[in-house]
C-alpha angles and dihedrals in degrees: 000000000000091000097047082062100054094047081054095059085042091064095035089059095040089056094052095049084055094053099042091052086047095064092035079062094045089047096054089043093051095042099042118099104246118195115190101168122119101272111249109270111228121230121231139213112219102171096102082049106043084050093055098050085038087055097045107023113106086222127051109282109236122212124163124253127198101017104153107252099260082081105092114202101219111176132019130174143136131197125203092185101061109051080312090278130210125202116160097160124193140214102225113221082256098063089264133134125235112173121190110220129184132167144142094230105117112299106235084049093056102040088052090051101037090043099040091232107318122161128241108243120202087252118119121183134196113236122164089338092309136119120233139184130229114225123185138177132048113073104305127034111227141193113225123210114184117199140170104283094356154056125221108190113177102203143168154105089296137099127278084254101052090046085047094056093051095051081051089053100058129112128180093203 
């Protein structure tokens, strides 16, 4: 009998210690400042970066020209190094992503990899005097624009015409 009694007060304690280091959890929860709001997306500035690939690319290098502020350029890089490529990605006014790519790697790689998977439609669609390709699927939609020597895919989590408005957006000087 004497046993059964100390494995009694065993479980008691351990129970209370449960219970004490559960509202110390409770206490830091409640009284830690919690922020759940989107961070605040810096913005970026890519022109050091546009010259030099403009500068070193083998293609015309395509920025755009003219998108209303509430566009915030994210992420720029190019890399000479690798099929001279090309990334200026953007944060959309509705919270979307739209990414410029261009690269003379070959091309169905590229697309693959620039789109994240996305599938060639039969859609073609007039920008600037160019013809350009509708892609879909994967996880962005994407805009493809096939040139001598390069490939330009406009591609994100945005609309077509948001993807669209930045293709229009794009100048090579």
């Amino acid at each position: 009998m004497a046993g059964s009694n100390g494995r009694q007060k065993t479980a008691r304690d351990m129970i209370l210690s449960l219970g004490i280091i559960g509202i110390a959890a409770a206490l830091i929860y409640v009284f830690i400042p919690h922020d759940d709001s989107a961070p605040d997306i810096k913005r970026v500035d890519y022109r050091v970066e546009l010259l030099t690939a403009r500068r070193a690319a083998a293609y015309p290098v395509a920025a755009p020209e003219g998108l209303a502020k509430s566009w915030k350029a994210t992420s720029v890089r190019f890399d000479g190094a690798n099929f001279d490529a090309w990334h200026l990605g953007f944060h959309t006014p509705d919270d979307q992503y739209v990414q410029i790519e261009q690269s003379t790697q070959k091309a169905a790689e590229f697309i693959d990899d620039a789109s994240q998977g996305a599938s060639a439609t039969k859609t073609t669609q007039e920008i600037n005097g160019k013809t350009w390709t509708h892609y879909t699927g994967g996880r962005y939609d994407a805009l493809v624009l096939p040139a001598k020597g390069s490939t330009t895919v406009v591609a994100g989590t945005g609309s077509f015409k948001q993807l669209t408005e930045m293709a229009q957006a794009l100048k090579t000087s």
